[in-house]
Gaussian input, Z-matrix of N, CA and C with variables (Angstrom, degrees):
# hf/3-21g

backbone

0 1
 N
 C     1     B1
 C     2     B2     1     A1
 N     3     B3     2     A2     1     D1
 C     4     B4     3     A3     2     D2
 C     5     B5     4     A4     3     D3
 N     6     B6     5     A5     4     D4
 C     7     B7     6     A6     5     D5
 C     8     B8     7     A7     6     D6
 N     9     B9     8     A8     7     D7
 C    10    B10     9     A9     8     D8
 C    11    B11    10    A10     9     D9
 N    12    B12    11    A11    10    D10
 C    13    B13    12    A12    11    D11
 C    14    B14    13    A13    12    D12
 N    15    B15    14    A14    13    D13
 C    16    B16    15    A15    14    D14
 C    17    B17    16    A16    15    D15
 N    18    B18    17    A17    16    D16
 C    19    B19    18    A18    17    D17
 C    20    B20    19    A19    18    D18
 N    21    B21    20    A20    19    D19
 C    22    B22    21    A21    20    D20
 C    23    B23    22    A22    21    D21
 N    24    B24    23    A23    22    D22
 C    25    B25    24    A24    23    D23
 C    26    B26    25    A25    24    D24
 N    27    B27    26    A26    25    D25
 C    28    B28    27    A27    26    D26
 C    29    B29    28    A28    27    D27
 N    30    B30    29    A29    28    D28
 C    31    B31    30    A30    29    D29
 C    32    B32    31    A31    30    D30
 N    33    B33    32    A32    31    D31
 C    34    B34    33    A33    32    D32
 C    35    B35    34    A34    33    D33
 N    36    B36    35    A35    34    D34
 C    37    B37    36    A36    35    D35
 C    38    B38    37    A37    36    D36
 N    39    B39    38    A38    37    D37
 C    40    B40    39    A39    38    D38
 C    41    B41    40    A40    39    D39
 N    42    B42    41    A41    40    D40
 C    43    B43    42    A42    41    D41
 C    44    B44    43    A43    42    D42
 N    45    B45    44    A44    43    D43
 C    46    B46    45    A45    44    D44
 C    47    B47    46    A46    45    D45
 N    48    B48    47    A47    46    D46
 C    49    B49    48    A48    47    D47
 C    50    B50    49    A49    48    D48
 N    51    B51    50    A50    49    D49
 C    52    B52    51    A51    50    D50
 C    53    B53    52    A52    51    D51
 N    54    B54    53    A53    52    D52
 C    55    B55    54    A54    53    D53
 C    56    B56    55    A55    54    D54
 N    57    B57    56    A56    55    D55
 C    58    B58    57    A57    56    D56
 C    59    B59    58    A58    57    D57
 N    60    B60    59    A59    58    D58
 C    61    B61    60    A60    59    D59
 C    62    B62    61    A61    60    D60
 N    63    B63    62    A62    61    D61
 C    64    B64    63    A63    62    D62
 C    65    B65    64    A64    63    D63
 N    66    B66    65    A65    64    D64
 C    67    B67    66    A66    65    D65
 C    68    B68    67    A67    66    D66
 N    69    B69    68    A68    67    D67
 C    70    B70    69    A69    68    D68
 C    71    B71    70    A70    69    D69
 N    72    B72    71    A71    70    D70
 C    73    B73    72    A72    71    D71
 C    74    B74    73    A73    72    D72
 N    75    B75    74    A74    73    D73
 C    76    B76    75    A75    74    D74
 C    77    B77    76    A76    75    D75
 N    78    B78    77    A77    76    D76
 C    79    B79    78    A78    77    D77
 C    80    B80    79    A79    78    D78
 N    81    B81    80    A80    79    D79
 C    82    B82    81    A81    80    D80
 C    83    B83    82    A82    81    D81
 N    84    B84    83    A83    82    D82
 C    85    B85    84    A84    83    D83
 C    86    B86    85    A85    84    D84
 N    87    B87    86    A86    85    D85
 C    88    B88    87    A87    86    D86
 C    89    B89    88    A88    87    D87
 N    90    B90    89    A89    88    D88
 C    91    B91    90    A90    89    D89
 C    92    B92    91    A91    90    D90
 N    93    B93    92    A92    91    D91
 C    94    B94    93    A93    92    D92
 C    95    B95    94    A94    93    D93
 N    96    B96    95    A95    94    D94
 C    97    B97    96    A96    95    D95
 C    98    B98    97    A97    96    D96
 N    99    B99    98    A98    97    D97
 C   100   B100    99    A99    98    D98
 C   101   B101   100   A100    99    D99
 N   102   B102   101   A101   100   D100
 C   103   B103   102   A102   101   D101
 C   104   B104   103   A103   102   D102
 N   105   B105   104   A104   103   D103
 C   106   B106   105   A105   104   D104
 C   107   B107   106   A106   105   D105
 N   108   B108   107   A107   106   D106
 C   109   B109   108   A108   107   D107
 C   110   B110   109   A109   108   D108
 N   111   B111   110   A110   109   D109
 C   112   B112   111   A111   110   D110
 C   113   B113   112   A112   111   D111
 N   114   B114   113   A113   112   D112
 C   115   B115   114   A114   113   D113
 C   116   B116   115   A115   114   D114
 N   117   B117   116   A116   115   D115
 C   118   B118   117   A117   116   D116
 C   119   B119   118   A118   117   D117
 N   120   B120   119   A119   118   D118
 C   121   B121   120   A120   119   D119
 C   122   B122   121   A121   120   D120
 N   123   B123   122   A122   121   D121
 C   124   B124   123   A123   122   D122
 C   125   B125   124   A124   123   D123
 N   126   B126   125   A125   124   D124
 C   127   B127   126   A126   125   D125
 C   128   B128   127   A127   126   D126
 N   129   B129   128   A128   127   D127
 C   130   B130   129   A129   128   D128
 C   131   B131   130   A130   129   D129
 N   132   B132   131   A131   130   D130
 C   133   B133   132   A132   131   D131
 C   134   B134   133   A133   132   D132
 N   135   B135   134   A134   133   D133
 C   136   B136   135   A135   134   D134
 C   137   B137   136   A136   135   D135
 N   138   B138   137   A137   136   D136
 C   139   B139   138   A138   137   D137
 C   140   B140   139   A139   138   D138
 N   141   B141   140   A140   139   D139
 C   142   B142   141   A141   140   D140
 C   143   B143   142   A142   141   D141
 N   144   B144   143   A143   142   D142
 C   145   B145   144   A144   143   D143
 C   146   B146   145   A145   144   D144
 N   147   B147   146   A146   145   D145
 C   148   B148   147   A147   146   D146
 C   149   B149   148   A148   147   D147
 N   150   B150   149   A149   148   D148
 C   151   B151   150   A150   149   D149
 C   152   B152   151   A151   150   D150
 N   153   B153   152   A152   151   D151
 C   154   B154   153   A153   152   D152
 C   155   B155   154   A154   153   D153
 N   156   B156   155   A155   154   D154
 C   157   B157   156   A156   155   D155
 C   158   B158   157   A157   156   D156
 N   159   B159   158   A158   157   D157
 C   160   B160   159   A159   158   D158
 C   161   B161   160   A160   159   D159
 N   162   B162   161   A161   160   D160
 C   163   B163   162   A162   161   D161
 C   164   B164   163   A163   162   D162
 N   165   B165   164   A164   163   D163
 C   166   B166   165   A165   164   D164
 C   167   B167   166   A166   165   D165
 N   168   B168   167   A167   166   D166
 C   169   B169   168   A168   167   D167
 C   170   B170   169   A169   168   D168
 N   171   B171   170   A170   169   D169
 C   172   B172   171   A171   170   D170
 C   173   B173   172   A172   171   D171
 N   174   B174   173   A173   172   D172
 C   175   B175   174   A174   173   D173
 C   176   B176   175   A175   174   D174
 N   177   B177   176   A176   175   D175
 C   178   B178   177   A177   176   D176
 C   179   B179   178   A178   177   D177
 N   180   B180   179   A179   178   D178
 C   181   B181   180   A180   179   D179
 C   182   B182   181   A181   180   D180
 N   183   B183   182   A182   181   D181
 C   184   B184   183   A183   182   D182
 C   185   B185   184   A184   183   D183
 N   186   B186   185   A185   184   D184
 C   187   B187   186   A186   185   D185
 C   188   B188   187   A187   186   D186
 N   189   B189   188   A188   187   D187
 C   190   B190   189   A189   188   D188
 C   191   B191   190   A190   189   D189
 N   192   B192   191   A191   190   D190
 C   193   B193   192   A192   191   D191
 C   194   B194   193   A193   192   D192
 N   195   B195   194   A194   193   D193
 C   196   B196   195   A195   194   D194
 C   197   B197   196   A196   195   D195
 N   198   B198   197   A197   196   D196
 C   199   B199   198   A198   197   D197
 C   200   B200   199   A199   198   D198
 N   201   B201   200   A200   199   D199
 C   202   B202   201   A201   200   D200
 C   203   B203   202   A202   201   D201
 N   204   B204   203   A203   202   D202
 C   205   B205   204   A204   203   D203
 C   206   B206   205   A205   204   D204
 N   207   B207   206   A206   205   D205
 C   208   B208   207   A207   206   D206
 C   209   B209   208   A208   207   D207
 N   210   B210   209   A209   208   D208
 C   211   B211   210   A210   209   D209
 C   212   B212   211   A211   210   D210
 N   213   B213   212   A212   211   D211
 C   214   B214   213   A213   212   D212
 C   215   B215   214   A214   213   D213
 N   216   B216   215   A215   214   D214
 C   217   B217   216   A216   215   D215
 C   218   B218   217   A217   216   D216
 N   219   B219   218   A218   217   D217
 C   220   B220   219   A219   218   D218
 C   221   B221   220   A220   219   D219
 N   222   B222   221   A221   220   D220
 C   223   B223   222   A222   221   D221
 C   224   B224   223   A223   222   D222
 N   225   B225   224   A224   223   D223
 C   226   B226   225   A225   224   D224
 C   227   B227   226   A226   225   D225
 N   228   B228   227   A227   226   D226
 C   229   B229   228   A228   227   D227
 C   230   B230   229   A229   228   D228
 N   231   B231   230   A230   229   D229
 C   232   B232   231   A231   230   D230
 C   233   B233   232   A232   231   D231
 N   234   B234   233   A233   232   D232
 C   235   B235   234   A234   233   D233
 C   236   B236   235   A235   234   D234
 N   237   B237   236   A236   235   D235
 C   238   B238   237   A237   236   D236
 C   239   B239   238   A238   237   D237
 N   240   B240   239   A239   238   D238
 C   241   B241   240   A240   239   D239
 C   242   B242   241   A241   240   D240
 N   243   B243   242   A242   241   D241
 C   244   B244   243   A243   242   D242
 C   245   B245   244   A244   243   D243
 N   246   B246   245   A245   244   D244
 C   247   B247   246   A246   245   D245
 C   248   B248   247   A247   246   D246
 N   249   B249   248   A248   247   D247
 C   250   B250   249   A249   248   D248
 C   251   B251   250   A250   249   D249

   B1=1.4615
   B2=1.5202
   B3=1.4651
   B4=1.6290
   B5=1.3233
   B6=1.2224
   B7=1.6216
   B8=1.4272
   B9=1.3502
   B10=1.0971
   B11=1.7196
   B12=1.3039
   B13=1.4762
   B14=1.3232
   B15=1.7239
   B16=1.0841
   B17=1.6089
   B18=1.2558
   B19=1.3420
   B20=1.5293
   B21=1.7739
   B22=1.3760
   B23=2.1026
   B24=1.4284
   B25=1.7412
   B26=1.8056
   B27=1.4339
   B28=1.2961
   B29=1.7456
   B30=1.3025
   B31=1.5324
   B32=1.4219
   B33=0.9709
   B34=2.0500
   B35=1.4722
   B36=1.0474
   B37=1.0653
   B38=2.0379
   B39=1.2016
   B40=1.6857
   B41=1.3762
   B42=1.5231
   B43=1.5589
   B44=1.7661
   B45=1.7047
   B46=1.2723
   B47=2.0098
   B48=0.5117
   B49=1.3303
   B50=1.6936
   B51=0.9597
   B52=1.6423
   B53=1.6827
   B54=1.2002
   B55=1.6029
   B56=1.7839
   B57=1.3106
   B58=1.3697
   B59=1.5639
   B60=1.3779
   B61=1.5880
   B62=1.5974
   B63=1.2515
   B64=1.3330
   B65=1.6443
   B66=1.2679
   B67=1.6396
   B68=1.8705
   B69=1.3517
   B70=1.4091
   B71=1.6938
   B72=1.4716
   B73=1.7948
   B74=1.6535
   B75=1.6563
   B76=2.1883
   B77=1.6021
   B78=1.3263
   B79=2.0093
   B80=1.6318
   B81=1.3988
   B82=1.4216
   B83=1.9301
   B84=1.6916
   B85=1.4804
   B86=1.3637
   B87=1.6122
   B88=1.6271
   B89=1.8929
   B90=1.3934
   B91=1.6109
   B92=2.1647
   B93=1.3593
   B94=1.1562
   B95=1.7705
   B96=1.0552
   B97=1.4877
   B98=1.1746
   B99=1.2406
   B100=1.5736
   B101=1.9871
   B102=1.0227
   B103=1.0041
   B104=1.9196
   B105=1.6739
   B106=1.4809
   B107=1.8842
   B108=1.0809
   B109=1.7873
   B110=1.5003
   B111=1.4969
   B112=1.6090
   B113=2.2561
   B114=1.5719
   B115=1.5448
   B116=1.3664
   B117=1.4237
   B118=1.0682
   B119=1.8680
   B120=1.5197
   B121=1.6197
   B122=1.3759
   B123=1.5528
   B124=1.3204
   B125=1.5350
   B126=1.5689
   B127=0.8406
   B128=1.7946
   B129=1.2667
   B130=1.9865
   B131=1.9831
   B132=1.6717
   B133=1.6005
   B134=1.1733
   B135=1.7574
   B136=1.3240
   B137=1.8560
   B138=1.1760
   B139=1.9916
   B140=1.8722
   B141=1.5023
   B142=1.5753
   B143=1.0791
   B144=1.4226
   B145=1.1104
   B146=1.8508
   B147=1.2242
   B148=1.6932
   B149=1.3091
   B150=1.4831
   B151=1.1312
   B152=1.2316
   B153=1.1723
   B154=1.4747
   B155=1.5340
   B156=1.6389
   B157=1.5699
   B158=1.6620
   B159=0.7776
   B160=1.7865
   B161=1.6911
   B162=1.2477
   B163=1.2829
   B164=1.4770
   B165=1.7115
   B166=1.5367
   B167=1.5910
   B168=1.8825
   B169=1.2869
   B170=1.8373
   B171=1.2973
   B172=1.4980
   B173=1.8000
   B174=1.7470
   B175=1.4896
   B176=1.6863
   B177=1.5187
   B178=1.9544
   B179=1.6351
   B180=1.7373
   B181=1.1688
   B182=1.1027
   B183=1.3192
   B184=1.2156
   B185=1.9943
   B186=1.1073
   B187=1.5580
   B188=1.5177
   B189=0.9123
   B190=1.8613
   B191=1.5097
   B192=1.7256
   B193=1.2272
   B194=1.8236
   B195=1.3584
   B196=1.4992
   B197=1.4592
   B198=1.7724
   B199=1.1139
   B200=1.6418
   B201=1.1151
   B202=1.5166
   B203=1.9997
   B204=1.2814
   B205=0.9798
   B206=1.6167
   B207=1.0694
   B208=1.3980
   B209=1.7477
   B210=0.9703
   B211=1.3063
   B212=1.4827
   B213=1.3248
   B214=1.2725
   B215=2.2016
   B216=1.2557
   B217=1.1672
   B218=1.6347
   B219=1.2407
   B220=1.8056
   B221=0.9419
   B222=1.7323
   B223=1.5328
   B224=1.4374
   B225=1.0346
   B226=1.6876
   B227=1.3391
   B228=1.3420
   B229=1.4181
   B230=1.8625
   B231=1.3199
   B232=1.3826
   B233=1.5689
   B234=1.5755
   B235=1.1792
   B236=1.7846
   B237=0.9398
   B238=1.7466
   B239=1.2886
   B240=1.2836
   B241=1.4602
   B242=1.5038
   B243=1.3632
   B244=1.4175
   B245=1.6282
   B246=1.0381
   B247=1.3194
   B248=1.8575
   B249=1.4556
   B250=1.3824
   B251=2.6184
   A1=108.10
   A2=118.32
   A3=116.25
   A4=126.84
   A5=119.34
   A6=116.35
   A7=117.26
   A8=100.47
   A9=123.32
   A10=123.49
   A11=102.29
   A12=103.99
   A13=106.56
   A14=130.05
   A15=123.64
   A16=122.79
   A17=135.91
   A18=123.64
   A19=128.82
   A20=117.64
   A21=119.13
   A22=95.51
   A23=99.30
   A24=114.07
   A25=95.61
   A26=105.87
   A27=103.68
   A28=117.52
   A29=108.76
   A30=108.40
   A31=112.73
   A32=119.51
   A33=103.90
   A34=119.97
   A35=114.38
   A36=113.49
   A37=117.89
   A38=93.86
   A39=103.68
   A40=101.67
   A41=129.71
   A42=119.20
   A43=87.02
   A44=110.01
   A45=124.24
   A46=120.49
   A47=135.64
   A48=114.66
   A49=134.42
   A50=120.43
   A51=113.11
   A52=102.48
   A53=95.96
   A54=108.56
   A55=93.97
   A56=132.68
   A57=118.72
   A58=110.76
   A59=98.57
   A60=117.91
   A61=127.10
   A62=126.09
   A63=137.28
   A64=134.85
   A65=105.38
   A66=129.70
   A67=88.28
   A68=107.90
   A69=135.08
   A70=124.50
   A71=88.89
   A72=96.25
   A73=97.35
   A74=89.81
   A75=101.58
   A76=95.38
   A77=81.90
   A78=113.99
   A79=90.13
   A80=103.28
   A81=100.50
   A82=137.48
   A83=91.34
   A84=122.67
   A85=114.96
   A86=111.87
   A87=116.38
   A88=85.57
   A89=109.09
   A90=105.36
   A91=95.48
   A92=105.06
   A93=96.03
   A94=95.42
   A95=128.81
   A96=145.41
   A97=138.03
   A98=131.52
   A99=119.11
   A100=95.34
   A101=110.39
   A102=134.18
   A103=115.13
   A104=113.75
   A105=105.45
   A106=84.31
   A107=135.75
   A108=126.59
   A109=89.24
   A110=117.34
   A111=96.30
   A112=105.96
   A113=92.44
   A114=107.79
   A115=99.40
   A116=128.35
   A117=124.52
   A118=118.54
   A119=92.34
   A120=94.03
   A121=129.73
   A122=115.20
   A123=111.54
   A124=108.40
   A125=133.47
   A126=126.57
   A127=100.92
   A128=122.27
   A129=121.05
   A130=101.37
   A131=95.24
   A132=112.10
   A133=93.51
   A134=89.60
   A135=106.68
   A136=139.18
   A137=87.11
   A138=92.93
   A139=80.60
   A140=104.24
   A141=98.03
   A142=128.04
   A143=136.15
   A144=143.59
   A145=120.85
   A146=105.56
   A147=104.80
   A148=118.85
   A149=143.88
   A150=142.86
   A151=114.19
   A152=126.02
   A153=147.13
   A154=118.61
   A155=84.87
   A156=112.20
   A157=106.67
   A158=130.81
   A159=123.47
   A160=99.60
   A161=115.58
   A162=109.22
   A163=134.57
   A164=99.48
   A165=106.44
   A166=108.97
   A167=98.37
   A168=108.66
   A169=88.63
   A170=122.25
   A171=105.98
   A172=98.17
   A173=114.56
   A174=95.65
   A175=83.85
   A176=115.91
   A177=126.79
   A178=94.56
   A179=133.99
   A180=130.45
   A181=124.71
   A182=141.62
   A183=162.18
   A184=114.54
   A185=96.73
   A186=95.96
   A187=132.67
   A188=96.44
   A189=99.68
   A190=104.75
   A191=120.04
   A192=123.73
   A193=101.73
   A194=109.71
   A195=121.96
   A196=115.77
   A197=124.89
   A198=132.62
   A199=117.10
   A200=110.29
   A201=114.79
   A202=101.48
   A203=131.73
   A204=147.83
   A205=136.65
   A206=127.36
   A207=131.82
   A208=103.67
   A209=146.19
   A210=160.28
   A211=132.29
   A212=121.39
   A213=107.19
   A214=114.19
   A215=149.48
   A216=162.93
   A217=95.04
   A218=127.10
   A219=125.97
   A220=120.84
   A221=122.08
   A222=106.69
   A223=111.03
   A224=114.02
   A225=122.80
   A226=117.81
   A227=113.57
   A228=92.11
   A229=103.14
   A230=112.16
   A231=134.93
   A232=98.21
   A233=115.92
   A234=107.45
   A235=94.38
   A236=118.77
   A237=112.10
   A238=130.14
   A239=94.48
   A240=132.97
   A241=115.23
   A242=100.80
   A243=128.62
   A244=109.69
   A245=139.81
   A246=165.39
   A247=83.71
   A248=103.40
   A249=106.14
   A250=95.54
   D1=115.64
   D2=154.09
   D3=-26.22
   D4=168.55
   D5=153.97
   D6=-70.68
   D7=-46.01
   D8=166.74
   D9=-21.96
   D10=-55.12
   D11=-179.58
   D12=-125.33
   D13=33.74
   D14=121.58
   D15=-75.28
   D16=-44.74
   D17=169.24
   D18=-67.62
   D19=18.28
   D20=174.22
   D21=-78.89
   D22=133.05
   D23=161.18
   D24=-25.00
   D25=140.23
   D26=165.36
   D27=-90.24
   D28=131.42
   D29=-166.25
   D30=90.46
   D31=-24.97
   D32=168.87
   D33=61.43
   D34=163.02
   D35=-172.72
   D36=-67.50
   D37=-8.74
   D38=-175.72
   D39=-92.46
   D40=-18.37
   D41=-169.00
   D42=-157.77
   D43=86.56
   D44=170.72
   D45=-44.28
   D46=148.05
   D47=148.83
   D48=-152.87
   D49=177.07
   D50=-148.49
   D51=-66.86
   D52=148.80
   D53=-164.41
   D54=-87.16
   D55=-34.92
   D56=178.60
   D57=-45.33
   D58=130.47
   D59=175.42
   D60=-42.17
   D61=111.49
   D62=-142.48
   D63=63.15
   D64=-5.35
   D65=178.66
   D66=-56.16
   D67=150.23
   D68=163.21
   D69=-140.60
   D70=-0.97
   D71=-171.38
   D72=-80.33
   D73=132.36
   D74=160.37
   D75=-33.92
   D76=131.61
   D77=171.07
   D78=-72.57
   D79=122.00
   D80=155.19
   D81=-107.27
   D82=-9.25
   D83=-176.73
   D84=-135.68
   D85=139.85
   D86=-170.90
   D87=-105.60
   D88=115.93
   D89=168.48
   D90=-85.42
   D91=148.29
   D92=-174.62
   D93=-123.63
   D94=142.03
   D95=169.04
   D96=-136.75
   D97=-178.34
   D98=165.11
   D99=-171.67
   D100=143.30
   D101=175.48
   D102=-82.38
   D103=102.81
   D104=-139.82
   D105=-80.48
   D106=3.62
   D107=-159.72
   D108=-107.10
   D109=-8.10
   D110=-170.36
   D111=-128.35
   D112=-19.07
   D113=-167.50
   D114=-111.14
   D115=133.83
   D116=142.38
   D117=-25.97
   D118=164.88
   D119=170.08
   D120=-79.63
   D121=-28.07
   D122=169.15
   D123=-92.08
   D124=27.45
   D125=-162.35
   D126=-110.43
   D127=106.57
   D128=-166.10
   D129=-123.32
   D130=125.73
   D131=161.86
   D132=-105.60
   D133=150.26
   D134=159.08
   D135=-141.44
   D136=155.07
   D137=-165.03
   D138=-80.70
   D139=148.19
   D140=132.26
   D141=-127.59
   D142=155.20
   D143=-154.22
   D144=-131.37
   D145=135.69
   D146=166.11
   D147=-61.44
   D148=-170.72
   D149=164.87
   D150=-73.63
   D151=-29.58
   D152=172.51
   D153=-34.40
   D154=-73.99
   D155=176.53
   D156=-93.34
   D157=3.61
   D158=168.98
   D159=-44.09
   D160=-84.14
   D161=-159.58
   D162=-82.05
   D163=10.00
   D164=166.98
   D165=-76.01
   D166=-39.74
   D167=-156.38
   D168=-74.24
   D169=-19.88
   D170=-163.01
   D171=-93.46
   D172=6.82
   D173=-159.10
   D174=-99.56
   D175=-48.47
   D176=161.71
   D177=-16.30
   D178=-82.92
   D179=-166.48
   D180=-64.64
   D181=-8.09
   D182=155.73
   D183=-88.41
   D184=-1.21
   D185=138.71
   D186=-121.55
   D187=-12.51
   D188=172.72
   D189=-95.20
   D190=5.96
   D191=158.74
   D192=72.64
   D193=29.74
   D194=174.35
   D195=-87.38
   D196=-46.07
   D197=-168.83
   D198=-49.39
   D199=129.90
   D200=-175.06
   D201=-113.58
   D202=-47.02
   D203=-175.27
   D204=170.30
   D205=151.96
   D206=-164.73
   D207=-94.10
   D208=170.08
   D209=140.19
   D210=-120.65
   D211=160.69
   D212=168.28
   D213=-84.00
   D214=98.84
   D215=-148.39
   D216=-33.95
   D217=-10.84
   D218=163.22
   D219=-91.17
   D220=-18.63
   D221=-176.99
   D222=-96.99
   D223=124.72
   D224=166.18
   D225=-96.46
   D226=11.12
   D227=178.61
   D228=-100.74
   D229=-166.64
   D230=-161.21
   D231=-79.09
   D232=155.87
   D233=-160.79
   D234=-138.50
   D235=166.06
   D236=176.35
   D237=-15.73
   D238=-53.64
   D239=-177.70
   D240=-52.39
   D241=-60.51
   D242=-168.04
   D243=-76.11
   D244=-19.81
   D245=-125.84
   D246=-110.97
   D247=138.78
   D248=-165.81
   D249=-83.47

């Protein structure tokens, strides 16, 4: 293996996968957040997550009072929330 293609993201953009630390499982959910002291309000990152880790990773952002909403990892569009 190159260096080269040891420092590519693991999973790529064609096969996402869950952002919890050591996780390798297909992302199946985009958790969406934003941090209100550093991001604007309409301004949302996001973790994605397996089914596994969905609701650890969504219970962590929902205490630092970050969590904005969950999705299913296909929908990109705007969500209640997001909605002007």
């Amino acid at each position: 293996m190159s260096l080269h293609e040891s420092e590519a993201p693991p999973g790529g953009p064609d096969n996402p996968q869950c952002s919890r630390k050591g996780c390798r499982a297909d992302a199946a959910w985009r958790i969406r957040w934003n941090n209100p002291r550093i991001h604007t309000p309409q301004h949302r990152k996001s973790w994605l997550a397996c089914p596994d880790h969905r609701e650890d990773l969504e219970k962590f952002l929902r205490a630092q009072g970050f969590w904005k909403n969950t999705v299913p990892l296909g929908h990109d569009g705007p969500t209640g929330e997001d909605r002007p």
